[in-house]
PDB file as gemmi writes it, atoms N, CA and C in Angstrom:
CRYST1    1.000    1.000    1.000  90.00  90.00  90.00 P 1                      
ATOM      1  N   UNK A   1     275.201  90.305  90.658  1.00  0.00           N  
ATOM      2  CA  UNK A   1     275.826  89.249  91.421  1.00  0.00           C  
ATOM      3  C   UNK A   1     276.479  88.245  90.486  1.00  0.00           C  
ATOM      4  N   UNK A   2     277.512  87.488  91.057  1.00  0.00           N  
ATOM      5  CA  UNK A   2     278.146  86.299  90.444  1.00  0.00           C  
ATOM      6  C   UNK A   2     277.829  84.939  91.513  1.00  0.00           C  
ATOM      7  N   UNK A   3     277.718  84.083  90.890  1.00  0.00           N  
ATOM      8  CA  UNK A   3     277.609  82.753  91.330  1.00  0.00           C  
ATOM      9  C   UNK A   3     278.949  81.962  91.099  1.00  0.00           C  
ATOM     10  N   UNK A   4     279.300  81.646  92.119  1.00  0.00           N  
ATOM     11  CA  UNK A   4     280.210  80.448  91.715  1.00  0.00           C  
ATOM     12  C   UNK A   4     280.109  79.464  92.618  1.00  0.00           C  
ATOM     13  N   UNK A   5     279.673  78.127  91.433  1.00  0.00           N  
ATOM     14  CA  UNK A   5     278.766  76.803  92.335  1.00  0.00           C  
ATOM     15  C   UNK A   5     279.899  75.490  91.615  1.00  0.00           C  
ATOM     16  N   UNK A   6     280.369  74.461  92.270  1.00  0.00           N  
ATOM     17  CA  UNK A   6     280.436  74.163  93.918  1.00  0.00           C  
ATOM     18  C   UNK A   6     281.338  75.232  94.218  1.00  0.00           C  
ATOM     19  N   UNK A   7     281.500  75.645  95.452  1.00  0.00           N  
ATOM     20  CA  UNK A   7     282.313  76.277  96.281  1.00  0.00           C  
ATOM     21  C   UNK A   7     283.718  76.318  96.450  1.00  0.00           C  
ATOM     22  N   UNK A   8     283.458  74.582  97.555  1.00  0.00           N  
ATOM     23  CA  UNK A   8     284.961  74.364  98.088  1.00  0.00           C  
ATOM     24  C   UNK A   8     285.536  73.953  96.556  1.00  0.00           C  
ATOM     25  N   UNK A   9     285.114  73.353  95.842  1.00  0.00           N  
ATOM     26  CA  UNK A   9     286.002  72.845  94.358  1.00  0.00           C  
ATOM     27  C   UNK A   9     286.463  74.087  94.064  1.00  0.00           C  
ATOM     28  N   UNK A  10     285.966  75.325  94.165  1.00  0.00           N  
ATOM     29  CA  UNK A  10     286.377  76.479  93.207  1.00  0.00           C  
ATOM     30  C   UNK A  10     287.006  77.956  93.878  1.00  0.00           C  
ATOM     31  N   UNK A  11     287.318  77.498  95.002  1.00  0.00           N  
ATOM     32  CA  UNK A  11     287.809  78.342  96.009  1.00  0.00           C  
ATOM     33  C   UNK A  11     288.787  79.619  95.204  1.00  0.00           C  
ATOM     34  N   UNK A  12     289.508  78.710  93.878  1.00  0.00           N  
ATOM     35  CA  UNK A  12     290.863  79.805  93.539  1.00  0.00           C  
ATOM     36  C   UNK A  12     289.771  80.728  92.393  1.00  0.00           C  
ATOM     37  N   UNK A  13     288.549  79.808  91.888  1.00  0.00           N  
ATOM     38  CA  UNK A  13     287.481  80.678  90.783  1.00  0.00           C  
ATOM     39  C   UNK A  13     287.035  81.888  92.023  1.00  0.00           C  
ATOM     40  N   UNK A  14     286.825  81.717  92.948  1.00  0.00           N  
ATOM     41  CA  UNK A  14     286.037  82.811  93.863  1.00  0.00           C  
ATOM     42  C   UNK A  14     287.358  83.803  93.721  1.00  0.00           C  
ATOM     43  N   UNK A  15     288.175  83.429  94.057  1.00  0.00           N  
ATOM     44  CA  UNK A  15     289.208  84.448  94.432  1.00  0.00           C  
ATOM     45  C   UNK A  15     289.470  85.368  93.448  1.00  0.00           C  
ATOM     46  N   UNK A  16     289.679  84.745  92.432  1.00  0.00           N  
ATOM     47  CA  UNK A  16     289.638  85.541  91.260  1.00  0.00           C  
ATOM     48  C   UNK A  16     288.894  86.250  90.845  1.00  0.00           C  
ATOM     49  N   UNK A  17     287.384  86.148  91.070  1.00  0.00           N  
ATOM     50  CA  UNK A  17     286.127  86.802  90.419  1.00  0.00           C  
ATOM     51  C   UNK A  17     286.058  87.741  91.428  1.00  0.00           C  
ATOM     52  N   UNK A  18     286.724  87.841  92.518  1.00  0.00           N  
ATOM     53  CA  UNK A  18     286.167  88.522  93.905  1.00  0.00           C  
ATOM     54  C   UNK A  18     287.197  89.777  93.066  1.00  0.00           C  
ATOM     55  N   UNK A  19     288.147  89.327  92.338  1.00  0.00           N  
ATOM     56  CA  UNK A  19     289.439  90.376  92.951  1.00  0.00           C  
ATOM     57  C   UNK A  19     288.827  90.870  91.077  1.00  0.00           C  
ATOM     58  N   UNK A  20     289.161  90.256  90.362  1.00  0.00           N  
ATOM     59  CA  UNK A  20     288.493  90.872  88.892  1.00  0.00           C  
ATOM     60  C   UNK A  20     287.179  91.825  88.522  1.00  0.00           C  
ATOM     61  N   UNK A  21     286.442  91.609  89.656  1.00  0.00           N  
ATOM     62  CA  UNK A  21     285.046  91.800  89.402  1.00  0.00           C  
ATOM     63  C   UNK A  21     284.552  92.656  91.070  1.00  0.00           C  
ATOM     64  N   UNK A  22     285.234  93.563  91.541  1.00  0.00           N  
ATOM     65  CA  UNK A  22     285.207  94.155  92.803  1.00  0.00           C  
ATOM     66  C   UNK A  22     283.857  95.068  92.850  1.00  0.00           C  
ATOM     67  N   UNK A  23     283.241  95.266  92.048  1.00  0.00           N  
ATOM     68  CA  UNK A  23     281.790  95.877  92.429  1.00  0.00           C  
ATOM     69  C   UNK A  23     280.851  95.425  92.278  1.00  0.00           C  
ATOM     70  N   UNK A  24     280.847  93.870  91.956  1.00  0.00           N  
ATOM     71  CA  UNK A  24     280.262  92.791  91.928  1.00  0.00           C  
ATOM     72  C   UNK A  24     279.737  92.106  93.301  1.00  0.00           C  
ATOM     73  N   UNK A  25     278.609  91.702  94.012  1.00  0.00           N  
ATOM     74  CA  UNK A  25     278.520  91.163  94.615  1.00  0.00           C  
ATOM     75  C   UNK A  25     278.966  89.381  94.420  1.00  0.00           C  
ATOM     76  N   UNK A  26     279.850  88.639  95.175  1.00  0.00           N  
ATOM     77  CA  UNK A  26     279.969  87.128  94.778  1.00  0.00           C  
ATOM     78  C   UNK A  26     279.273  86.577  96.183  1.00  0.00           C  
ATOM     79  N   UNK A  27     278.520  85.379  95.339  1.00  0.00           N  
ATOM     80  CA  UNK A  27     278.308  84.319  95.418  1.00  0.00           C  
ATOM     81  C   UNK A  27     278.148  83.085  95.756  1.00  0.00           C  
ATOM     82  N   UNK A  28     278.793  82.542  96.496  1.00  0.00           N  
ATOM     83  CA  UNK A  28     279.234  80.942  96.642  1.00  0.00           C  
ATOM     84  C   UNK A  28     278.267  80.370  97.129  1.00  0.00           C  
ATOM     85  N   UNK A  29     278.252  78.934  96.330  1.00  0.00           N  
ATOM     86  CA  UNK A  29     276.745  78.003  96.759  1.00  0.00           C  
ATOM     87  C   UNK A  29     277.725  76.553  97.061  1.00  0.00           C  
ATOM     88  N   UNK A  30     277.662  76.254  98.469  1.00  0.00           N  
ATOM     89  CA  UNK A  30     277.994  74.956  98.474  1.00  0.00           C  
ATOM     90  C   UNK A  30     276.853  74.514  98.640  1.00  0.00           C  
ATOM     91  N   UNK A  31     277.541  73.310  97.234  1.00  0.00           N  
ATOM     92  CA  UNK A  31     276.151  72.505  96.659  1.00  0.00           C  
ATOM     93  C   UNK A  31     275.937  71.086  97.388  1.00  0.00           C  
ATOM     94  N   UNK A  32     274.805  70.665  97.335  1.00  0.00           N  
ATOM     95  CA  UNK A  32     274.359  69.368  97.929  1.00  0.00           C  
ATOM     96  C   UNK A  32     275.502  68.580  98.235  1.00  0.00           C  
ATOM     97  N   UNK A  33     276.472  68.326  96.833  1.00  0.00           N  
ATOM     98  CA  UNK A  33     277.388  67.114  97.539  1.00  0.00           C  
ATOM     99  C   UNK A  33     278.798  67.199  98.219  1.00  0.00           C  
ATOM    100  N   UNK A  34     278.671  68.813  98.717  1.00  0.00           N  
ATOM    101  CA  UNK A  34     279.602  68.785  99.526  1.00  0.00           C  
ATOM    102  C   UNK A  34     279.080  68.652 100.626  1.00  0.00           C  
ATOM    103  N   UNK A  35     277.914  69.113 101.330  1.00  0.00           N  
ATOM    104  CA  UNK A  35     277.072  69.047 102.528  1.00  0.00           C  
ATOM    105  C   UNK A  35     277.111  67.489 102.554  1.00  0.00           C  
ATOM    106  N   UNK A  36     276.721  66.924 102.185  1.00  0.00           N  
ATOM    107  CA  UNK A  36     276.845  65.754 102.241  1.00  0.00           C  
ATOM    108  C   UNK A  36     278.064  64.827 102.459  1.00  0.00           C  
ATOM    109  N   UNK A  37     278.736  64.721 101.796  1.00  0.00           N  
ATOM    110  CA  UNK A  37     280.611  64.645 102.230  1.00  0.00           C  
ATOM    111  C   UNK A  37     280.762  64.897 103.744  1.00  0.00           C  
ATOM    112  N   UNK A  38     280.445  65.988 103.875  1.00  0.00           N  
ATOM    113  CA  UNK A  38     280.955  66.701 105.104  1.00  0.00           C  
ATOM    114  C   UNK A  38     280.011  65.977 106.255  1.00  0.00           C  
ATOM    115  N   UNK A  39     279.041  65.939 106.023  1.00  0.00           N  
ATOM    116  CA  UNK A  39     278.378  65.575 106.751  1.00  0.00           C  
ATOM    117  C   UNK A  39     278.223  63.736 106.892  1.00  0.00           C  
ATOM    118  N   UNK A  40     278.350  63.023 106.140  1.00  0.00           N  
ATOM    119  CA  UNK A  40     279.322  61.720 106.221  1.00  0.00           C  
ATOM    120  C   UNK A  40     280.430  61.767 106.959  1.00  0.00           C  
ATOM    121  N   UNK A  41     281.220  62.610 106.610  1.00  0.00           N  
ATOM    122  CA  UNK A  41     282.385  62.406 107.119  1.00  0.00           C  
ATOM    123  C   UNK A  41     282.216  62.693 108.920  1.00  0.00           C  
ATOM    124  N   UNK A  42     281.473  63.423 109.212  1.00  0.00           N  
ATOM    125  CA  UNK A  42     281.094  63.770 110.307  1.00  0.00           C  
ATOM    126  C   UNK A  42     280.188  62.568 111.086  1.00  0.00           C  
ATOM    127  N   UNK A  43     279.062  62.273 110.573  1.00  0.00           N  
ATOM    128  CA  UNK A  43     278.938  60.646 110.807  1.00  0.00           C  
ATOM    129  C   UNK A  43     279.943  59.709 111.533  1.00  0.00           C  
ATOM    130  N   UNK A  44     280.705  59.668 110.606  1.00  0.00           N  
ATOM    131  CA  UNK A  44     281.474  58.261 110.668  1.00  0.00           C  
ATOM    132  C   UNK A  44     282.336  58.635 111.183  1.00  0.00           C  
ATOM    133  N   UNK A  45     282.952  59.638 112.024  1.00  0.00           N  
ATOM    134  CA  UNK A  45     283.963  60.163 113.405  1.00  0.00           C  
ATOM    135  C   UNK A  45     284.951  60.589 112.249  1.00  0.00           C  
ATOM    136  N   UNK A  46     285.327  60.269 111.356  1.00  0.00           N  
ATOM    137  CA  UNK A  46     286.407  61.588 111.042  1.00  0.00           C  
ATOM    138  C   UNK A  46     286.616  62.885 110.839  1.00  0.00           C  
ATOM    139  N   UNK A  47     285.693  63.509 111.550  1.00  0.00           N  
ATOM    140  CA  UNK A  47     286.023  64.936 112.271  1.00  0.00           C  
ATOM    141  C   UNK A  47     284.908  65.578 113.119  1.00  0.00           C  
ATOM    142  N   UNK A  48     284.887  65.997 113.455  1.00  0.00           N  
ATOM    143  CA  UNK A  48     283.714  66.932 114.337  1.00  0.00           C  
ATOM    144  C   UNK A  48     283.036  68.148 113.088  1.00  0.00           C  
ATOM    145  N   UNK A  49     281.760  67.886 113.210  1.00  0.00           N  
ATOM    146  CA  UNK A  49     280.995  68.661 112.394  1.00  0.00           C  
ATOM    147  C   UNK A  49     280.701  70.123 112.359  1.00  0.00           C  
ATOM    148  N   UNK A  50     280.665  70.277 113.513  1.00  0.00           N  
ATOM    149  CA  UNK A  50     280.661  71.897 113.730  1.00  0.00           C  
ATOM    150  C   UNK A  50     281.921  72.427 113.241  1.00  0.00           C  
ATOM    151  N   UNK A  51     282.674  71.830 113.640  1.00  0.00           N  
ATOM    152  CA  UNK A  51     284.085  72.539 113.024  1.00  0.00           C  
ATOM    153  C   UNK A  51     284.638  72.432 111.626  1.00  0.00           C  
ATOM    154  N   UNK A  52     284.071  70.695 111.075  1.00  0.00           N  
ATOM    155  CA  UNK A  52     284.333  70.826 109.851  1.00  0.00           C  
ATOM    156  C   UNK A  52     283.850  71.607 108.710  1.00  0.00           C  
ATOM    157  N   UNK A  53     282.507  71.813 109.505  1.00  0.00           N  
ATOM    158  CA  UNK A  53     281.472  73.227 108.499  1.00  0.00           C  
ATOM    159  C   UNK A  53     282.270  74.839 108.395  1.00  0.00           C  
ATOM    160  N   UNK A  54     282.523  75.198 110.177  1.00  0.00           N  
ATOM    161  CA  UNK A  54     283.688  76.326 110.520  1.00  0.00           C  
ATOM    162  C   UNK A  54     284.357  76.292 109.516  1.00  0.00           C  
ATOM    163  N   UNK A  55     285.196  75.113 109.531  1.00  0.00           N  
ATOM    164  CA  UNK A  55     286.614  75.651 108.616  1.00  0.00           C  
ATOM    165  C   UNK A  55     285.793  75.770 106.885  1.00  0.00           C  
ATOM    166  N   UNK A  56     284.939  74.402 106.419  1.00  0.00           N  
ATOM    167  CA  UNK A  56     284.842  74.730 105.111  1.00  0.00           C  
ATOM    168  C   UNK A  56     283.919  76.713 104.540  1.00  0.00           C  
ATOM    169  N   UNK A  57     283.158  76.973 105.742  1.00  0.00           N  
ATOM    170  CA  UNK A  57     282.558  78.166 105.297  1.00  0.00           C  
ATOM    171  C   UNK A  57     283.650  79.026 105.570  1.00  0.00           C  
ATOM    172  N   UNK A  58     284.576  79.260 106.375  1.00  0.00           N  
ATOM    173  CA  UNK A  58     285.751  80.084 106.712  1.00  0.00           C  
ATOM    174  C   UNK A  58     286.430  80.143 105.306  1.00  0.00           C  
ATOM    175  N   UNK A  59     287.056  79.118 104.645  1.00  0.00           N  
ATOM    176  CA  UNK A  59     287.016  79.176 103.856  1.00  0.00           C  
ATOM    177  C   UNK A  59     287.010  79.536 102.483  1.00  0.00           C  
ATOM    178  N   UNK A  60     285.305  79.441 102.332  1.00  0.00           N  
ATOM    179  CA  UNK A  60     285.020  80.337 100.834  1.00  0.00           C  
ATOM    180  C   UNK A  60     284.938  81.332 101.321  1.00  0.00           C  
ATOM    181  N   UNK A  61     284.461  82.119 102.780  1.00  0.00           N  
ATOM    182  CA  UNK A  61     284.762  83.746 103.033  1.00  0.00           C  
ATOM    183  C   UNK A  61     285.876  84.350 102.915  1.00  0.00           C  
ATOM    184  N   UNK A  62     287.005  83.452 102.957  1.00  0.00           N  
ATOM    185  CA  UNK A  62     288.714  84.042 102.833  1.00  0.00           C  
ATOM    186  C   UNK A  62     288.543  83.779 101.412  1.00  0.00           C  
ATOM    187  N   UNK A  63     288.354  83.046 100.700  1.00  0.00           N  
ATOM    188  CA  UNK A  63     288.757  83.441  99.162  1.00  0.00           C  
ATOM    189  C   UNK A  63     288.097  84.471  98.250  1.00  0.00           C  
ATOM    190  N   UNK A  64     286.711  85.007  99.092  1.00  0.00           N  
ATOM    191  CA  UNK A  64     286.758  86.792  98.379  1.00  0.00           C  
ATOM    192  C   UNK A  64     284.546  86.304  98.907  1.00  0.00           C  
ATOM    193  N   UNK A  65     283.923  85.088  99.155  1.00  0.00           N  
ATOM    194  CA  UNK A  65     282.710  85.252  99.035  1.00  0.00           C  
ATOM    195  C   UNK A  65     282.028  86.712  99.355  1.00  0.00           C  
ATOM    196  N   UNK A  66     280.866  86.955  99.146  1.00  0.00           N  
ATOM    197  CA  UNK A  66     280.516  87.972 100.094  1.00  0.00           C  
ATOM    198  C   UNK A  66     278.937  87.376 100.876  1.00  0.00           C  
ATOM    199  N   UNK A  67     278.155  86.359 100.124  1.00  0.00           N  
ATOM    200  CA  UNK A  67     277.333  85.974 100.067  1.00  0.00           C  
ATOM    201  C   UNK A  67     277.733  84.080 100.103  1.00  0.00           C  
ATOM    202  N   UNK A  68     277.447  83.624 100.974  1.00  0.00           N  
ATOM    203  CA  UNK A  68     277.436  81.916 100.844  1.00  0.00           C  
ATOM    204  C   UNK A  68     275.688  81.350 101.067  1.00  0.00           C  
ATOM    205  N   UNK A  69     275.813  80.502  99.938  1.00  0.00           N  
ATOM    206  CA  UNK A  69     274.269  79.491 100.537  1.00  0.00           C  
ATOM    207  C   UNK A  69     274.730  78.149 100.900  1.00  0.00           C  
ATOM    208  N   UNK A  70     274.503  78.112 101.699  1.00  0.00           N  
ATOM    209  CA  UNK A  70     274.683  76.423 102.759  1.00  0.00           C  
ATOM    210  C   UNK A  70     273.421  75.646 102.506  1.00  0.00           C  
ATOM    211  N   UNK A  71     273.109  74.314 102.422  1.00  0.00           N  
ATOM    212  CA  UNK A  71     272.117  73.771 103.266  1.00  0.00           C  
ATOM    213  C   UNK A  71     272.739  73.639 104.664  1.00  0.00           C  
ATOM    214  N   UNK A  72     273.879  73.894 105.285  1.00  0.00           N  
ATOM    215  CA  UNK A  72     274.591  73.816 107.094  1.00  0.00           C  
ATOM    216  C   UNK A  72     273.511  75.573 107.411  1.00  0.00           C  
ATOM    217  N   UNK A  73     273.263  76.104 106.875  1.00  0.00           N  
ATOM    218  CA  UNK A  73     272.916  77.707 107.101  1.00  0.00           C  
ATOM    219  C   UNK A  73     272.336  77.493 108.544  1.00  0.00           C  
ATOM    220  N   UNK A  74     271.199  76.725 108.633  1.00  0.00           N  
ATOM    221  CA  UNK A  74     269.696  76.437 109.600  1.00  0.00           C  
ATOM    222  C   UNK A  74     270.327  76.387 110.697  1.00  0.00           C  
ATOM    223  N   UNK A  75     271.465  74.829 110.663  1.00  0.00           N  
ATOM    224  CA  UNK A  75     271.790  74.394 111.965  1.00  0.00           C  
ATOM    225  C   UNK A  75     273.473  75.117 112.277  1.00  0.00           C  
ATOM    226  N   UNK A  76     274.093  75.752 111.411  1.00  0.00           N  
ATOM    227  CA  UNK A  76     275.129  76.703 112.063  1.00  0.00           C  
ATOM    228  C   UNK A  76     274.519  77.969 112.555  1.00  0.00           C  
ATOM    229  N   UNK A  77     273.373  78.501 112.177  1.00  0.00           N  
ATOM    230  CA  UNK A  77     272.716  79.277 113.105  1.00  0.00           C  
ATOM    231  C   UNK A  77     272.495  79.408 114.433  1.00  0.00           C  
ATOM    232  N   UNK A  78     271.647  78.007 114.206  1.00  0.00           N  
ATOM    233  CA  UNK A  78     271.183  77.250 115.566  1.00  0.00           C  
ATOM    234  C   UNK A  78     271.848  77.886 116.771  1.00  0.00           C  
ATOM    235  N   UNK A  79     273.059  77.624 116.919  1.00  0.00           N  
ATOM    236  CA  UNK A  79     274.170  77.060 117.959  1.00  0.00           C  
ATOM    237  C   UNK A  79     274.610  78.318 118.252  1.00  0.00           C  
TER     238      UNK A  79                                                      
END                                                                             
């Protein structure tokens, strides 16, 4: 496996390692302070949370992930 930690910062690193490294399982860990961001931002009404999680995990799956760790994992389950 490959790791590539933060995530959303490194979206064009995933892409690359996905496409360089194809029998590789990847990676992506969005780390604490994007959950957090996001989840502020969700707080304080500038955007809806469910969706802002949607689009950021949509996301690192379009730039090659195959594997993501969230702390959102629990409660995008949830629902």
């Amino acid at each position: 496996m490959i790791m590539v930690k933060p995530a959303m910062s490194y979206l064009d690193i995933i892409s690359k390692a996905s496409g360089q490294y194809p029998d590789k399982k990847l990676v992506a860990y969005q780390v604490s302070g994007e959950y957090s961001m996001l989840k502020s931002g969700a707080s304080n009404g500038f955007f809806d949370e469910r969706r802002i999680f949607e689009e950021s995990l949509t996301a690192i799956k379009r730039a090659g992930a195959n594997l993501i760790i969230s702390y959102y994992a629990k409660e995008y389950f949830k629902k």
